[in-house]
C-alpha positions in Angstrom: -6.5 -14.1 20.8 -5.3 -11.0 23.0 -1.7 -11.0 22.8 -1.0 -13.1 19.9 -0.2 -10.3 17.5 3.5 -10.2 18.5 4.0 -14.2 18.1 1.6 -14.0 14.8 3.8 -11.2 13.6 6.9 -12.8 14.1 5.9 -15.8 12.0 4.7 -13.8 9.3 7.4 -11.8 8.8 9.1 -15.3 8.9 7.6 -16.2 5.4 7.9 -13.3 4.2 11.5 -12.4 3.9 13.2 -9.6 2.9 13.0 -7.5 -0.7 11.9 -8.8 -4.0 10.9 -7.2 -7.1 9.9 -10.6 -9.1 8.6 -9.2 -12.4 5.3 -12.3 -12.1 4.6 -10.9 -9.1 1.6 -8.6 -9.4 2.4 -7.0 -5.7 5.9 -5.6 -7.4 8.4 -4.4 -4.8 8.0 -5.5 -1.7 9.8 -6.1 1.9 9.3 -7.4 4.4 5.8 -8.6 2.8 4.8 -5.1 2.4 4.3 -3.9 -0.9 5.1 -0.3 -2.6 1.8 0.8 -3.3 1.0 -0.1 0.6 3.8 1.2 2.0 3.2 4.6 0.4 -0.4 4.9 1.1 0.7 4.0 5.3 3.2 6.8 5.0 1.3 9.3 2.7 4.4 10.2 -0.1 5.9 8.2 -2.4 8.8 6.1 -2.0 11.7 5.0 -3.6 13.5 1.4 -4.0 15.9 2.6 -1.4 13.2 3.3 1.4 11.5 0.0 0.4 14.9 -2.0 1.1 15.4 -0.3 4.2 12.4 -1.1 5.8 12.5 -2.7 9.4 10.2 -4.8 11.4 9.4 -2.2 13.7 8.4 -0.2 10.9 5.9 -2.4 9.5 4.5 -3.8 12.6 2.1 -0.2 13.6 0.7 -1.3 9.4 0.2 -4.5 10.3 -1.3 -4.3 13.3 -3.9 -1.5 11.9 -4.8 -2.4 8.6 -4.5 -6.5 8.6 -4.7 -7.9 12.6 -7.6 -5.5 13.5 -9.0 -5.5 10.4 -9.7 -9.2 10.8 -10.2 -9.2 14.3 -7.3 -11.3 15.7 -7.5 -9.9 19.2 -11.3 -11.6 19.1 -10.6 -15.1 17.0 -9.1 -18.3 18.7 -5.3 -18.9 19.4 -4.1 -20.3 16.3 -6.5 -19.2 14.0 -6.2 -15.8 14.5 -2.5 -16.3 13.1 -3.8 -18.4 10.0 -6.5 -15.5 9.2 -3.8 -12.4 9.7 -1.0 -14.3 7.4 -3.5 -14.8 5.2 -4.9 -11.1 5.0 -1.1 -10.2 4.6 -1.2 -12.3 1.6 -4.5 -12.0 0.0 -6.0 -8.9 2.0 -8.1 -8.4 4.7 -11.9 -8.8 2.8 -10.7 -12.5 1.2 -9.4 -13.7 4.5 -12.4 -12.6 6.2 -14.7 -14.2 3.4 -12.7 -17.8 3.4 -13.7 -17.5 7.3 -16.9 -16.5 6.8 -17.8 -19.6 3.9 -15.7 -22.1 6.3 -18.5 -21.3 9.4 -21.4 -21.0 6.9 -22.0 -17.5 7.6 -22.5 -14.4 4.9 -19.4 -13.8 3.3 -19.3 -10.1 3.6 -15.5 -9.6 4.2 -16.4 -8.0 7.8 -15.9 -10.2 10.8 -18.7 -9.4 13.2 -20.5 -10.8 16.0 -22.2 -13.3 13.8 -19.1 -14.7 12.4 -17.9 -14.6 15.7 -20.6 -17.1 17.0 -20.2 -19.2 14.4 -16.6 -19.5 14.7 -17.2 -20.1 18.2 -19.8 -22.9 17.5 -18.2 -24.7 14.8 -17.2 -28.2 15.0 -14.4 -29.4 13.4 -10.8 -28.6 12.6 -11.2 -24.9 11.8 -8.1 -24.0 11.1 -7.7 -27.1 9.0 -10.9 -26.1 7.0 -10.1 -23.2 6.8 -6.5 -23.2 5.1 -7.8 -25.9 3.2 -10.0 -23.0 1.4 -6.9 -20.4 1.3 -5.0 -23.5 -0.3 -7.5 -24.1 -2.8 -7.9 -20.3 -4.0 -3.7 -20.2 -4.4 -4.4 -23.1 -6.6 -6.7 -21.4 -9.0 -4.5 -18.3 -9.6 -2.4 -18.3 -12.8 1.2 -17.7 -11.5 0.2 -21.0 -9.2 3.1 -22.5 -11.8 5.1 -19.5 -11.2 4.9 -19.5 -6.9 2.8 -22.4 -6.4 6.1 -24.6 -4.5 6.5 -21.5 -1.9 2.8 -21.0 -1.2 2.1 -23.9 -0.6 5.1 -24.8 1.8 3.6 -20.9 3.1 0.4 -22.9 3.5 1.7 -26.2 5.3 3.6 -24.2 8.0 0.9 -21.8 8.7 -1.7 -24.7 9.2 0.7 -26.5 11.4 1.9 -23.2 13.7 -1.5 -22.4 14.0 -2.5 -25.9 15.0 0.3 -25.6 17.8 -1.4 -22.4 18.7 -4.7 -23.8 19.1 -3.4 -27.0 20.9 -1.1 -24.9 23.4 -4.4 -22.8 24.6 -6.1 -26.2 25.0 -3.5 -28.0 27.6 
């Protein structure tokens, strides 16, 4: 929904904290939920730990907006969901959060929201957002370090579904 990215942003950044470098975690350094190898390619140079630990919201917000909200079309999707599709591009990239919307509305799975996602989001019945981290759930299941982070992303999971469900039942008052 137009407008949303700020509030979306807000709770994402929410869950993802500050800087960690867990060794199990295959996205390495990372603040802010932005990794190293991401942050370098947004800002064309490398970087080192210190510019990784000093990044600010305001920093990341112009990346997230371009390469993950956009990407996935959140000006276009529904209140709520669009905040359930963006964390979870920010967590499992842009073409798998696209896809798990894509399978959840029976359409292609191509990994590029277009117009005929977009109908069948908009003529779906159901709980989408329910269905649809349902499916984000169950592919954090099936990864190995499940054991490892498996607690936190799935507590990650839980709030998103119900923020986004408050999203979706604000619009609908």
């Amino acid at each position: 929904m137009k407008n949303n990215f700020e509030t979306s942003l807000a709770a994402v950044l929410h869950h993802e904290g500050g800087f960690v470098n867990h060794p199990s975690d295959p996205g390495g350094m990372t603040n802010l939920g932005c990794t190293k190898a991401v942050w370098e390619e947004w800002v064309g140079h490398p970087v080192n730990e210190s510019d990784m630990r000093n990044l600010k919201p305001s920093d990341v917000a112009p990346l997230y907006k371009a390469k993950y909200w956009d990407k996935v079309k959140g000006d276009d999707l529904p209140a709520g969901l669009d905040y359930a599709v963006f964390d979870a591009a920010i967590n499992s990239g842009p073409g798998r959060a696209a896809k798990w919307l894509q399978e959840v509305v029976g359409v292609t799975a191509d990994g590029s929201i277009g117009p005929g996602t977009m109908k069948a989001v908009q003529s779906f019945n159901g709980d989408l957002v329910a269905a649809y981290m349902a499916k984000r759930l169950g592919f954090l299941q099936s990864l190995t370090n499940w054991k490892t982070f498996g607690k936190g992303w799935g507590r990650r999971v839980d709030d998103v579904a119900a923020a986004a469900g408050a999203m979706t039942n604000q619009t609908l008052a």
